[in-house]
Phi, psi and omega in degrees: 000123172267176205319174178055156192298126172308325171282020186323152185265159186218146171291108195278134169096220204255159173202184194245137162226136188288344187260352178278169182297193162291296235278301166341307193303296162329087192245151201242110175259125151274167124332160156294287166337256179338312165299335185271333168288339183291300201287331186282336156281326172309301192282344152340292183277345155302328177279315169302326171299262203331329181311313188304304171289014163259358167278018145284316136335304175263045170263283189340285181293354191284327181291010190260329178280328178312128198302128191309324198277034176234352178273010185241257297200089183310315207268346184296163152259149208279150171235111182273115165306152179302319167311295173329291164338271198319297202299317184313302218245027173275123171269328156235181201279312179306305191288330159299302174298357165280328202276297185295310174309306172332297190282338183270006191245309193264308187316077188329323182275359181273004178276351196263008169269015180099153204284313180305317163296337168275299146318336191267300154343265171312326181304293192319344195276318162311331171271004214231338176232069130260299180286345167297323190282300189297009216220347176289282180332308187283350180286327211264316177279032200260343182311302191298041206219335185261125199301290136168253144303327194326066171277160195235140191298140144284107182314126185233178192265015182257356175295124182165213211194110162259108130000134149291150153304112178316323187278339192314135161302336207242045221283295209281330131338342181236350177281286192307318189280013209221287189305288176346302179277330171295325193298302201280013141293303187278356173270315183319325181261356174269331186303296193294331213226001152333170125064071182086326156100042163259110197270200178203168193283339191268353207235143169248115174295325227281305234301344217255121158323305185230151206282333193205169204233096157329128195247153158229151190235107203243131187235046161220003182282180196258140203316124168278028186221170210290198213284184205323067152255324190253129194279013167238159164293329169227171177249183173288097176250135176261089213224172174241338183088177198253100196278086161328128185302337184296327192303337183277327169107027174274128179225099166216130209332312189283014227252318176277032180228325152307143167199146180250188152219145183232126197259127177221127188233116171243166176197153165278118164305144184274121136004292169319325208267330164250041172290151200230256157207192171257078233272154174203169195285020153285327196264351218224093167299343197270335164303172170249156193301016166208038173249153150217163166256127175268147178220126189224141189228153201246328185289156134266164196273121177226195170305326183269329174224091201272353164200146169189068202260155163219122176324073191238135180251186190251008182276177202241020183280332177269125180248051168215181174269122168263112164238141166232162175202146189219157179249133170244095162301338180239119189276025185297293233260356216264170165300178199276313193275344150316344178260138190309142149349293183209106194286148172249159181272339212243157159059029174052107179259154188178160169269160196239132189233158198204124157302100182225149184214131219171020198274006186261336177265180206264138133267135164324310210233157172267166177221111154329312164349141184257000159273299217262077196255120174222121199207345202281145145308241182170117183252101180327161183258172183294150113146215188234139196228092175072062194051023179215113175311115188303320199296335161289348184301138158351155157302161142189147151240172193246157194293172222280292178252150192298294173255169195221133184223115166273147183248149168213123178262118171230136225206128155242150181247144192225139204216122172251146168268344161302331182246333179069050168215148185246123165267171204299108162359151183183165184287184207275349183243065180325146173235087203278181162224105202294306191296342181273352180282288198244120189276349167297337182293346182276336168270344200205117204270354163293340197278334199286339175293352170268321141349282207288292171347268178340304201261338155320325219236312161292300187283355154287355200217357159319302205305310186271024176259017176285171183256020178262335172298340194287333232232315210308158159069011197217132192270160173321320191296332199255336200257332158309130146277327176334296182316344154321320182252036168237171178194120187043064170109315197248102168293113196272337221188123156226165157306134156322270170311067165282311184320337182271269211308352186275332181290326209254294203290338174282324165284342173295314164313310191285340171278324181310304175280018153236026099333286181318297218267003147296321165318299203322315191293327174341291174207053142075184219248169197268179272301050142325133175282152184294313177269136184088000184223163187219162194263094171306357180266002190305158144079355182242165154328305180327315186297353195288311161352292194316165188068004177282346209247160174248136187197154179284129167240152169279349203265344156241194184211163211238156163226166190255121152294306155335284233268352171302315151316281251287286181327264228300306206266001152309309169315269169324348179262319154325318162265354181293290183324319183325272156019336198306296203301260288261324191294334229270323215259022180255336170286103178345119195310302188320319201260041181255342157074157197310300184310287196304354172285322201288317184310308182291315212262354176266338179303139207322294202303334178301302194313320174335295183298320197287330154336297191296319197295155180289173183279337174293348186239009147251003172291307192288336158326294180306300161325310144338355207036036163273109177335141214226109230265127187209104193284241221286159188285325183282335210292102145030153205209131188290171184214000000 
């Protein structure tokens, strides 16, 4: 399951999602129960409407057998055909059409009314199980009306972006445990639903709008730091594309018009160029006489950062990886060879340096790698250690260098598609200017509040998508993939290129987590402490926010409102119109005109009645200009 209660709240009823058309948008979230009683009345009423609407039907075809020469010549008296009969007193559509085939196929005497009547016979017996087909079919597509999982969040008062408590004793202890679990939320989830879009049966993929954010890998690009800084000839550009905000599942009018894109170009560093000096228990009494300390700094040291060296030792005793990574937004302050090419002004821009260590483990193999340069031997002591000669053992060697350093220019962009404008690149902690994406936003204050939502939503959680938030706080066994392949100690197995598969996969993490962490706002990360944390959107604009986001939930199901109107009141207008013959009998006999006299006087129980009456009271009938009924084809003509 991935992070946050599983009850996440979703908005019960009709709401607008946004990535849809107009005709479309308007969507109705139920229970999964409710929905399935809705759909089970919809299609329920789709099938009476048909029942209903074929007595409109057979109305239609029943005037259709009336003889042309009767719409002139009033004074005839009308003789309704047996078709006409079969169609009046069919109540479904099969049953006409079994009554009319019958009678135009098997009945020897119905050939003898002409061919044109026999062609009227089949068509009608063919529109009569056409209409019975359609109304099965549209009973069976009423299905097609339900959208699917999607639902959109429900404002709640746990909606925001959560904190440590500023006042908490324990501020920085709850800072680290709040970052520390989204990351390793989100490498759980890059693990499962990452990479070919492969899930495992245990994992929830779906819940997210989209299961994974598409990575492109580009391996030539150019070293972001000045001339012999970086130990390959190209580095790693790491990019995202150009990202709809809906893709993230923020749903605001503007939200599929916005797009961001987030850039990260790393290369491995020379090590040396912040080399410092080397400490041994000459300088350090508390070393041991074969110990040393490396001390190498990235900072210069000033009032506000008054030492920030970093600390390695030389010893061969750990047998894991020690990894840190740190970001520095302000180059005022950075060493010389830290600063980028081509520095940006905005968004506190700074490099992300990732830290590796690593001289206590074994390898099988040398490695070429430009992190992992492993070539040193290991060297055995002479002699037998439990019957087994030291001297004979396999090789195996250790890395190269005390540190190892990756460098990263990491970088975002905000792109509208309505104006087909970018604003500039700028560092991960954007300032965005809505009016400058969009001039609308300065005339017409829904767009700019949809603006401001959407990007608003998006800046929260950019900041924690460097790869040193990915990395900070986590030892080499959880944050390396290399660490797949050790064991107690001895790295078995590297990539020609690990350093890349490791650079591709921390950015992927860092995408999980601004997924994750738009999700989050909904009702803040899941094992949250009750204590010690405050919510930054209470009490603010921000909370305005709240109720924007979209996600799969199992527990409803979404329907097109539209097409839920469109059923019902098709329906209901159908079966109103059905209705007509009951309206017929209401209607003063003089103003019901010949057809509908006819129309009435062919229903089984009239003929019935008319059976029974003596001949003299079908004469004055006939006189009456009352259609004059004639049950058999054959039946004998009076003299």
């Amino acid at each position: 399951m991935i992070p946050g209660n599983p009850s996440t709240p979703a908005t019960l009823g009709v709401w607008m999602d946004y990535s849809r058309d107009v005709i479309s948008s308007p969507t109705l979230t139920l229970s999964n129960r409710d929905a399935a009683v809705l759909l089970a009345f919809l299609a329920t009423l789709v099938a009476i409407t048909g029942v209903r609407s074929w007595r409109i039907s057979r109305f239609v075809m029943y005037m259709a057998f009336v003889p042309g020469q009767q719409h002139a010549e009033a004074g005839i008296n009308d003789q309704p055909l047996p078709q006409q009969v079969i169609l009046r007193n069919s109540e479904t559509a099969t049953g006409a059409a079994v009554g009319l085939l019958s009678y135009t196929y098997i009945n020897k005497e119905a050939k003898a009314t002409g061919t044109r009547q026999w062609l009227k016979g089949t068509l009608f017996s063919a529109i009569a199980l056409g209409h019975w087909a359609t109304f099965i079919a549209l009973s069976i597509l009423t299905s097609q009306i339900v959208l699917g999982r999607t639902v959109v969040s429900k404002a709640t008062p746990n909606c925001g972006k959560w904190e440590p408590d500023l006042n908490s004793s324990d501020f920085n202890l709850i800072y680290n445990e709040i970052g520390l679990n989204a990351t390793l939320d989100a490498d759980n989830y890059v693990q499962n639903c990452y990479f070919n879009h492969v899930k495992s049966g245990i994992f929830d993929c779906e819940r997210l709008m989209s299961q994974a954010m598409n990575i492109s890998v580009s391996h030539d690009a150019e070293c972001p730091f000045p001339d012999n800084v970086c130990r390959t000839k190209f580095a790693l550009a790491v990019d995202t594309g150009n990202v709809s905000l809906a893709h993230l599942g923020i749903n605001t009018r503007l939200a599929h018009e916005l797009y961001f894109r987030r850039r990260s170009v790393c290369a491995p560093i020379n090590e040396e160029l912040f080399f410092i000096e080397t400490y041994t228990s000459a300088n350090l009494s508390w070393l041991k006489p074969d110990e040393k300390l490396s001390i190498y700094r990235f900072v210069t040291p000033t009032d506000d950062f008054p030492m920030f060296d970093h600390l390695v030792r030389h010893d061969n005793r750990s047998l894991a990886y020690q990894l840190d990574a740190y970001f520095f937004p302000y180059s005022d302050t950075l060493a010389a060879p830290l600063h980028f090419r081509d520095p940006l002004r905005d968004g506190s821009h700074g490099p992300s340096i990732i830290l590796l260590s690593g001289r206590g483990m074994i390898f099988t193999q040398k490695s070429d790698d430009a992190l992992w340069s492993v070539h040193t031997e290991v060297e055995y002591p002479n002699g037998t250690f439990r019957g087994i000669d030291l001297t004979k053992l396999p090789p195996k060697y250790m890395m190269d260098r005390v540190l190892n350093i990756i460098g990263c220019d990491e970088r975002f962009q905000l792109c509208a598609k309505h104006t087909n404008r970018c604003l500039p690149w700028s560092g991960l902690m954007p300032l965005v200017d809505t009016k400058a994406i969009d001039d609308r936003a300065s005339s017409d204050v829904q767009i700019g509040w949809d603006l401001i939502t959407a990007v608003s939503l998006l800046q929260n959680v950019i900041p924690d998508t460097s790869i040193s938030e990915v990395i900070g706080g986590r030892d080499g066994s959880s944050a390396l993939r290399a660490s797949r392949h050790t064991n107690g100690g001895e790295q078995y197995y590297l990539e020609k290129e690990q350093w890349k598969t490791e650079v591709t996969y921390w950015f992927a993490v860092a995408m999980a987590k601004l997924q994750l962490g738009i999700f989050n706002t909904i009702q803040g990360p899941n094992g949250l402490r009750p204590n010690g944390t405050m919510n930054l959107w209470a009490d603010s604009i921000m909370m305005n926010i709240c109720g924007r986001v979209k996600y799969r939930s199992a527990d409803h199901t979404s329907l097109s409102f539209v097409g839920v109107v469109v059923v019902i009141v098709v329906s209901v207008f159908l079966i109103t119109v059905s209705l007509f013959d009951v309206i017929i009998d209401w209607v003063p006999r003089k103003w019901r005109g010949r057809w509908l006299m006819q129309w009435q006087a062919s229903e089984s129980l009239a003929l019935l009645e008319r059976q029974k009456r003596p001949e003299h009271d079908l004469g004055r009938e006939s006189s009456a200009n009352v259609p004059l009924l004639l049950v058999e084809e054959a039946r004998p003509k009076l003299t």
